[in-house]
VONUDREN-107178 format. One record per residue (C-alpha): residue in three letters; y, z, x; residue number from 1. Coordinates in steps of 0.05 Angstrom, whole numbers. Layout:
ATOM type  north     up   east seq
ATOM  ALA      Y      Z      X NUM
...
This chain:
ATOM type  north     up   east seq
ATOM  UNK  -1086   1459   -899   1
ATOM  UNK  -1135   1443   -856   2
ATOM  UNK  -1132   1399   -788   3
ATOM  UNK  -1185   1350   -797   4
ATOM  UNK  -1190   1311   -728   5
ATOM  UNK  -1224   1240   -718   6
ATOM  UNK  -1248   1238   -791   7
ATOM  UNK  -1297   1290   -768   8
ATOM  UNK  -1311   1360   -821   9
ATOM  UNK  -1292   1402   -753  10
ATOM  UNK  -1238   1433   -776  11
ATOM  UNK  -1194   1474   -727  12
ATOM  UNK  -1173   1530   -765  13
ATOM  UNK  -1238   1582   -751  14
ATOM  UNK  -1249   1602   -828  15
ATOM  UNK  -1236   1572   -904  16
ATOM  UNK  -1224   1613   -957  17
ATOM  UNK  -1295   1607  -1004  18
ATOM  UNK  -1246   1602  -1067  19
ATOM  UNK  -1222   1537  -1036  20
ATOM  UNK  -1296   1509  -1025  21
ATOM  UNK  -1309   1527  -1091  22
ATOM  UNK  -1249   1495  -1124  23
ATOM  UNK  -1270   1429  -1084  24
ATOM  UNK  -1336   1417  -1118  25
ATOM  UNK  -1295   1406  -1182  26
ATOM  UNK  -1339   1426  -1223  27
ATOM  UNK  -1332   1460  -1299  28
ATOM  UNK  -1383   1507  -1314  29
ATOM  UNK  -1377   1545  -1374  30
ATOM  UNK  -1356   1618  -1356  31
ATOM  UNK  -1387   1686  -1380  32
ATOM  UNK  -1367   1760  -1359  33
ATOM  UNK  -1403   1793  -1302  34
ATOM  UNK  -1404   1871  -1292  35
ATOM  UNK  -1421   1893  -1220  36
ATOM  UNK  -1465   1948  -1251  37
ATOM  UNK  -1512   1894  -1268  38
ATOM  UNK  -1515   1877  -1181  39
ATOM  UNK  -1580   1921  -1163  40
ATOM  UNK  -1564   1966  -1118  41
ATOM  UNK  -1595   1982  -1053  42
ATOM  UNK  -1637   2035  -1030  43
ATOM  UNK  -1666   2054   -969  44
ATOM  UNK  -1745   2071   -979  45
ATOM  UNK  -1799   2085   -930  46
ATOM  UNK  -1848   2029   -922  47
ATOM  UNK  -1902   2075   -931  48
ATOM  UNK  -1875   2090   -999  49
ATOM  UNK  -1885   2013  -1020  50
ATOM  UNK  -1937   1976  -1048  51
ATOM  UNK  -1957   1905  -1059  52
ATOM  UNK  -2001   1864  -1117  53
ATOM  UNK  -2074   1851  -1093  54
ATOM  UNK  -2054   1778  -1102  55
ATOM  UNK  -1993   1776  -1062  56
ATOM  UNK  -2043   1791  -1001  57
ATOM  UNK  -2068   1715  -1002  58
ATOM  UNK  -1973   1696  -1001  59
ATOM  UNK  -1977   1733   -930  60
ATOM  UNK  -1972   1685   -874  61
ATOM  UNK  -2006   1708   -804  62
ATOM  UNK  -1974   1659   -767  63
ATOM  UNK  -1902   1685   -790  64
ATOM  UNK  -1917   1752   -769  65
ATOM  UNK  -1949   1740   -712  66
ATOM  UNK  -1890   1679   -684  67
ATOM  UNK  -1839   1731   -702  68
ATOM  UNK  -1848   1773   -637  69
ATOM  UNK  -1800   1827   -655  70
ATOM  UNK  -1765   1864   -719  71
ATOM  UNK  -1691   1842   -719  72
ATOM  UNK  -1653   1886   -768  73
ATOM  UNK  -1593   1850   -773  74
ATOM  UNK  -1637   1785   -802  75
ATOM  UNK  -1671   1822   -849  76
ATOM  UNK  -1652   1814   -917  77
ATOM  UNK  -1674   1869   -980  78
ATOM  UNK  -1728   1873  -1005  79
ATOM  UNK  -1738   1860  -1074  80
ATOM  UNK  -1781   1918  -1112  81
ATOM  UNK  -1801   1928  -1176  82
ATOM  UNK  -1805   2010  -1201  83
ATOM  UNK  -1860   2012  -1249  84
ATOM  UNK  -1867   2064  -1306  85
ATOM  UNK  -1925   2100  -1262  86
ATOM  UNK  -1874   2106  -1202  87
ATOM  UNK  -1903   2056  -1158  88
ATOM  UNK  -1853   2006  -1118  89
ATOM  UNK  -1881   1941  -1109  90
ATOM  UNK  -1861   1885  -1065  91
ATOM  UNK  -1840   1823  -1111  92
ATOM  UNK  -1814   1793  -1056  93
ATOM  UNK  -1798   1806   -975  94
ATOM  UNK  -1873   1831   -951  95
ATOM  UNK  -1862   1797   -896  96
ATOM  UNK  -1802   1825   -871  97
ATOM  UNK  -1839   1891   -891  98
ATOM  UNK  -1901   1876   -853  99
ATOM  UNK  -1859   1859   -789 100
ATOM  UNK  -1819   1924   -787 101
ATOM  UNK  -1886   1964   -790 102
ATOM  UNK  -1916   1921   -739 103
ATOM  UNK  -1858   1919   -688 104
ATOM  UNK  -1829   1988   -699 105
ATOM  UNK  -1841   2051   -666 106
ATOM  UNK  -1825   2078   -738 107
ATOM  UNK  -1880   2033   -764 108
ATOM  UNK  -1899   2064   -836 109
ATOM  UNK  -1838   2115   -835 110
ATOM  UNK  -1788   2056   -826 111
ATOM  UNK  -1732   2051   -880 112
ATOM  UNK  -1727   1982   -904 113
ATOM  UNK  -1661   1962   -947 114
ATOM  UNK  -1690   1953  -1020 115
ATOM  UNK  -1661   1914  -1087 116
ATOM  UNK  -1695   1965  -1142 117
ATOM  UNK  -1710   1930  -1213 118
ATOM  UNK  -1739   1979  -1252 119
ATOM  UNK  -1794   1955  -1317 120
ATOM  UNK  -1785   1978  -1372 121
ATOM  UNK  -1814   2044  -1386 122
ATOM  UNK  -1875   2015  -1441 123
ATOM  UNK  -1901   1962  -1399 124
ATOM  UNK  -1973   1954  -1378 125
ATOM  UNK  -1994   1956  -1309 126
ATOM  UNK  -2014   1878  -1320 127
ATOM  UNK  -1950   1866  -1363 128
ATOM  UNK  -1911   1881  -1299 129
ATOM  UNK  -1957   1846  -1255 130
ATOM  UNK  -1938   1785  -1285 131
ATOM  UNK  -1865   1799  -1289 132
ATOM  UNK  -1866   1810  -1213 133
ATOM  UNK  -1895   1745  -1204 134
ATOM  UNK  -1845   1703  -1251 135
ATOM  UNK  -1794   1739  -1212 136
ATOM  UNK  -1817   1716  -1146 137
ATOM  UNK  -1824   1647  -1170 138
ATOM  UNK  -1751   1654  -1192 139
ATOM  UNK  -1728   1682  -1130 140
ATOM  UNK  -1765   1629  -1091 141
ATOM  UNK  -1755   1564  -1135 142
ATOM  UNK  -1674   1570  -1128 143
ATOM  UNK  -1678   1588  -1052 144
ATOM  UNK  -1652   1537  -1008 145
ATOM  UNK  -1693   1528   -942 146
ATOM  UNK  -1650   1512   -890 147
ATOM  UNK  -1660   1437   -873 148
ATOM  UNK  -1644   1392   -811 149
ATOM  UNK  -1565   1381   -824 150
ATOM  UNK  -1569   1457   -837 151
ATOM  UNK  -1585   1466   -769 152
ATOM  UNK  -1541   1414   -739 153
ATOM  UNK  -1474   1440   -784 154
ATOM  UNK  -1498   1511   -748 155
ATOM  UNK  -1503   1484   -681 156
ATOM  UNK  -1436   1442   -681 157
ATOM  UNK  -1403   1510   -694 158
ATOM  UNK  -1431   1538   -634 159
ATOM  UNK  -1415   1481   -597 160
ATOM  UNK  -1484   1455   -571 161
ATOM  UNK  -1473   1387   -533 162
ATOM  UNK  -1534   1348   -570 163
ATOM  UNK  -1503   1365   -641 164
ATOM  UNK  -1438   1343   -616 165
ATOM  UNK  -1464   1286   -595 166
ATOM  UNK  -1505   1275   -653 167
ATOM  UNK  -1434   1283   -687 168
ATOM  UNK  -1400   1239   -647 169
ATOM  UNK  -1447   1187   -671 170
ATOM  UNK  -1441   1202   -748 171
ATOM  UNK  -1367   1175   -738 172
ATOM  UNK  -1375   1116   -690 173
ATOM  UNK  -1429   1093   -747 174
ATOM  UNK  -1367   1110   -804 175
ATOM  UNK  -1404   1149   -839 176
ATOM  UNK  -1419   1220   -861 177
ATOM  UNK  -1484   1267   -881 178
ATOM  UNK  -1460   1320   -929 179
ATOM  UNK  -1397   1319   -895 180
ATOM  UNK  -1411   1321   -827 181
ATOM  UNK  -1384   1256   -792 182
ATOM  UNK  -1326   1213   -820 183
ATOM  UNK  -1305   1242   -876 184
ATOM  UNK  -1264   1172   -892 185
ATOM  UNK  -1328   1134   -892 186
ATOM  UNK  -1386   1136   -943 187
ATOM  UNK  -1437   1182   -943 188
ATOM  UNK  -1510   1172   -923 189
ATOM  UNK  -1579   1204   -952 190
ATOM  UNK  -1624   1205   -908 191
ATOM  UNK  -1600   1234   -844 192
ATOM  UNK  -1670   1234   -798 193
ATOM  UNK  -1671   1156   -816 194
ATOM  UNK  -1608   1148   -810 195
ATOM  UNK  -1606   1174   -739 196
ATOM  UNK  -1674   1139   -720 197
ATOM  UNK  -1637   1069   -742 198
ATOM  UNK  -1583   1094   -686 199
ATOM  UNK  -1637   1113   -632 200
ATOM  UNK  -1682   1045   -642 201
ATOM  UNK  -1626    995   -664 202
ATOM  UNK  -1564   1016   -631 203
ATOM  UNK  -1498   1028   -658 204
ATOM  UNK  -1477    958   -665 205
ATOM  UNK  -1532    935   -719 206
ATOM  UNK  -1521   1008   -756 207
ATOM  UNK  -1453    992   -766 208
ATOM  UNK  -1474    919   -794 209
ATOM  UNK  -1525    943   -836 210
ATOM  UNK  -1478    987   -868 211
ATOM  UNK  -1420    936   -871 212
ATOM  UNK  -1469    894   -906 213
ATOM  UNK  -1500    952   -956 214
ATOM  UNK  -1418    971   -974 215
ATOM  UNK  -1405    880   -992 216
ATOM  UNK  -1471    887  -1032 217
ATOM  UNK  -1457    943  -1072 218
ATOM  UNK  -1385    916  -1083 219
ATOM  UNK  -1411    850  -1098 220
ATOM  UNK  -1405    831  -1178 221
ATOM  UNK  -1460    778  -1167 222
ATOM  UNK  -1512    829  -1147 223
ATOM  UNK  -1512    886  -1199 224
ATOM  UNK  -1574    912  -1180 225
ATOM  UNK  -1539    944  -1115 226
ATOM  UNK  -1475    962  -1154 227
ATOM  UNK  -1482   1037  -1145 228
ATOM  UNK  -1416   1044  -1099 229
ATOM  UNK  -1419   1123  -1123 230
ATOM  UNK  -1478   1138  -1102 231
ATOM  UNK  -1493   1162  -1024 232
ATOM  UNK  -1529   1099   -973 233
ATOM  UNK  -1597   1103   -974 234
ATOM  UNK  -1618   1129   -893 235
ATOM  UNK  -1675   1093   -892 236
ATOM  UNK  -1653   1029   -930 237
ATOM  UNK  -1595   1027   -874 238
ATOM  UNK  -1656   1037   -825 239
ATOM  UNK  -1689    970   -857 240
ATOM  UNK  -1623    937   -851 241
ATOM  UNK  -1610    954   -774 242
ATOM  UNK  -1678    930   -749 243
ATOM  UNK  -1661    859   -796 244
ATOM  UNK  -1603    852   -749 245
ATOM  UNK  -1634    868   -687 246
ATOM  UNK  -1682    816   -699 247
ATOM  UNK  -1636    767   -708 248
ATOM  UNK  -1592    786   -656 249
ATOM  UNK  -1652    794   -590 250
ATOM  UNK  -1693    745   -621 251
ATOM  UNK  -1671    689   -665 252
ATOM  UNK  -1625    669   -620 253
ATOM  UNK  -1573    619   -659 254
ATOM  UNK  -1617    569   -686 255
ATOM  UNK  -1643    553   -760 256
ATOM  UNK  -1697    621   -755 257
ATOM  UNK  -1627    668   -750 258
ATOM  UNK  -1585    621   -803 259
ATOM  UNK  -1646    628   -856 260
ATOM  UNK  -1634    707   -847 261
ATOM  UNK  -1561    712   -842 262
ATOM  UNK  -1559    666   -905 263
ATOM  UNK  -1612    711   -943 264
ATOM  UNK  -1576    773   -927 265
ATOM  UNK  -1502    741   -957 266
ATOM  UNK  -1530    709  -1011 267
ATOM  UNK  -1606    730  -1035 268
ATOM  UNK  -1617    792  -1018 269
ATOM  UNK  -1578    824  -1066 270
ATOM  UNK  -1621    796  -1115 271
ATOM  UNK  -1678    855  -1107 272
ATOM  UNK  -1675    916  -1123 273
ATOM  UNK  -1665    969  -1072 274
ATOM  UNK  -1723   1008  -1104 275
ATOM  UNK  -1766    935  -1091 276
ATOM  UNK  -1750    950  -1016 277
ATOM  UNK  -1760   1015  -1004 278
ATOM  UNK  -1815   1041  -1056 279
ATOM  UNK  -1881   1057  -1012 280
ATOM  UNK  -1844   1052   -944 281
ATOM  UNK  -1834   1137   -929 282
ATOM  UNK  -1854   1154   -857 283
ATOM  UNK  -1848   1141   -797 284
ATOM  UNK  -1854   1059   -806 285
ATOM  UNK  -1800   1060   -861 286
ATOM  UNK  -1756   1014   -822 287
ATOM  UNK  -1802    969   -804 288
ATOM  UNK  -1837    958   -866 289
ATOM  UNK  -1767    952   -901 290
ATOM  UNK  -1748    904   -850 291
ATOM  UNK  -1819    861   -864 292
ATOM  UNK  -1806    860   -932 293
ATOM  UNK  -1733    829   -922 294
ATOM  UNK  -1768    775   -868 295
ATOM  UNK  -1820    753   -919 296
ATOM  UNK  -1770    749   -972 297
ATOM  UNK  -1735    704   -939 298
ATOM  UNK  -1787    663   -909 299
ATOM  UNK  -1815    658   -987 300
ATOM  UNK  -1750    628  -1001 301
ATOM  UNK  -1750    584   -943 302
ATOM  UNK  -1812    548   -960 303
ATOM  UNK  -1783    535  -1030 304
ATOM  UNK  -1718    503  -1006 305
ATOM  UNK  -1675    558  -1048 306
ATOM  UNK  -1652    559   -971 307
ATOM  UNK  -1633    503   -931 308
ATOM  UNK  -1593    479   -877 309
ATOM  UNK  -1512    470   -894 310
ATOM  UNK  -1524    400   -913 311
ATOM  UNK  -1577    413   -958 312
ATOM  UNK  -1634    392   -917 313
ATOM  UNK  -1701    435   -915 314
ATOM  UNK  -1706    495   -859 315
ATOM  UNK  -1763    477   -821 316
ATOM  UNK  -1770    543   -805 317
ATOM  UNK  -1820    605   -815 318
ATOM  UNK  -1816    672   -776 319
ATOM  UNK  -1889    690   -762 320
ATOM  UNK  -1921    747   -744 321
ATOM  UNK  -1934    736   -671 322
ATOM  UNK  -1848    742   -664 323
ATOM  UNK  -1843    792   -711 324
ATOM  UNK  -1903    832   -668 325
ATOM  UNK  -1858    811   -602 326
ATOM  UNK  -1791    841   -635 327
ATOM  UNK  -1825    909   -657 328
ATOM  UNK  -1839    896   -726 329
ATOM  UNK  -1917    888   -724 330
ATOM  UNK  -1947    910   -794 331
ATOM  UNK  -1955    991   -783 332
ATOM  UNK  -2033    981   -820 333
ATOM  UNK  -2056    932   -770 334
ATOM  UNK  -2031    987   -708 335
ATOM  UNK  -2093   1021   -687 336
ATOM  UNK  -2100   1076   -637 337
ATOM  UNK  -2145   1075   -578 338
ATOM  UNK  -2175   1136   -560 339
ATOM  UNK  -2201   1137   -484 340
ATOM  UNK  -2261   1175   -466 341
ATOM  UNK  -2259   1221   -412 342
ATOM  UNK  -2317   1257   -378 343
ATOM  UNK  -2311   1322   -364 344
């Protein structure tokens, strides 16, 4: 068992057994048989003794080679090769970790490179395996995984960096987790760049509301259009959410401008689709424009008296664009940059 401490994925034993990770995705694939004679096995060859398509020349990126500095052995993964019936070995995929062990070797050309060998059949055309090679690096590149941002953060909380635990620390003051990094207890979030921006501009305290809120509206049987209580929080939705609360809370102050919000976050919001909120907003505004779109909602409602004060009188209220500007939420398309000329 492991010991899971403050609802965080930090375990304390050092390893997992991979049978157990497996067994937790619960999943039910249908099984086949597997020989290990079908693994290709790996060969040592010369990089003088490979060869490359004439197309796979335009896949070769200078700035790789040239940003890589050095040849680290222990990084480099095999190559995969094709045999061909003439004898040639071509490069399907891995030129560039080819290209940097000539180019920062003493070796150079005579340096053995580690190489997966898939050998054509032996009545293939020289343009019948050309194209094989290339379905096979689409294959090979379509199913690989880049390593994203909470890639890099789940590697640098196991080395301990301060900033990641930090950034960890955060994930479960806000209750939540990002592919199981945070509180495990809480729910989890998509969306982990917005999510963290909502933290950095917002603060913890309106996070943590926005996602109160986003958990009552997708529990909520009058609003079925946020019903999705399986599904991960949307980062940037949260994001929308956060700056909504802000608002209210450094300037609406506790008059009829913050009850008209408060009211159309309880009761109307839930009305509109998530999609309705966030569709069009990806960047670097997203928050803002989600939060805009929530303000005019509720100022649309507002002047049509579906809101109103607790006795049922009008809201003489509208929240213009001149606060909205003053709070941080000026319309991203009417920001324009200034460029200031310089002599030389």
């Amino acid at each position: 068992m492991e010991n899971i401490k403050n609802g965080s994925n930090l375990p304390q034993e050092k390893t997992v057994p991979i049978t157990v990770i497996a067994e937790r995705l619960k999943l039910s694939p249908q099984r086949q048989s597997f020989n290990t004679d079908d693994y290709l096995k790996i060969q040592f060859i010369k990089a003088n003794e490979l060869e490359v398509a004439p197309d796979i020349q335009r896949l070769v990126i200078k700035s790789m080679i040239k940003g890589a500095k050095q040849f680290n052995g222990k990084l480099a993964r095999p190559l995969y090769v094709f045999k061909r019936p003439n004898g040639k070995r071509v490069i399907s995929d891995g030129q560039h970790t080819a290209i940097m062990g000539i180019l920062y070797t003493n070796q150079g050309s005579e340096l053995e490179l580690p190489c997966q060998v898939d050998v054509h059949p032996p009545n293939l055309t020289e343009e019948e395996c050309a194209k094989a090679e290339a379905r096979k690096f689409k294959e090979l590149n379509s199913k690989r995984r880049q390593a994203g941002k909470v890639d890099k953060l789940r590697a640098d909380i196991a080395e301990g960096l301060e900033d990641a635990l930090k950034i960890l620390t955060d994930l479960e003051d806000m209750g939540v987790h990002v592919e199981q990094l945070g509180d495990i207890t809480g729910p989890e979030v998509n969306g982990y760049s917005k999510l963290m921006e909502a933290h950095g501009s917002y603060g913890l305290k309106n996070v943590r509301t926005a996602i109160k809120q986003y958990q009552k509206l997708q529990k909520d049987k009058r609003f079925s259009k946020w019903n999705d209580i399986d599904k991960p929080l949307n980062g940037g939705l949260i994001g929308g959410l956060a700056a909504v609360y802000y608002f209210i809370d450094e300037h609406c102050g506790s008059g009829d401008k913050a009850f008209a919000l408060e009211t159309f976050l309880d009761d109307n919001i839930g009305r509109i689709k998530p999609k309705d909120l966030t569709e069009g907003t990806a960047g670097v505004s997203q928050a803002v424009l989600i939060a805009r779109r929530i303000i005019t909602r509720c100022n649309s409602l507002v002047e049509q008296e579906f809101i109103t004060k607790k006795n049922g009188e009008p809201l003489q209220v509208s929240i213009g664009e001149q606060l909205m500007e003053h709070a941080g939420l000026k319309d991203p398309a009417k920001i324009t940059v200034t460029v200031k000329e310089t002599s030389e």
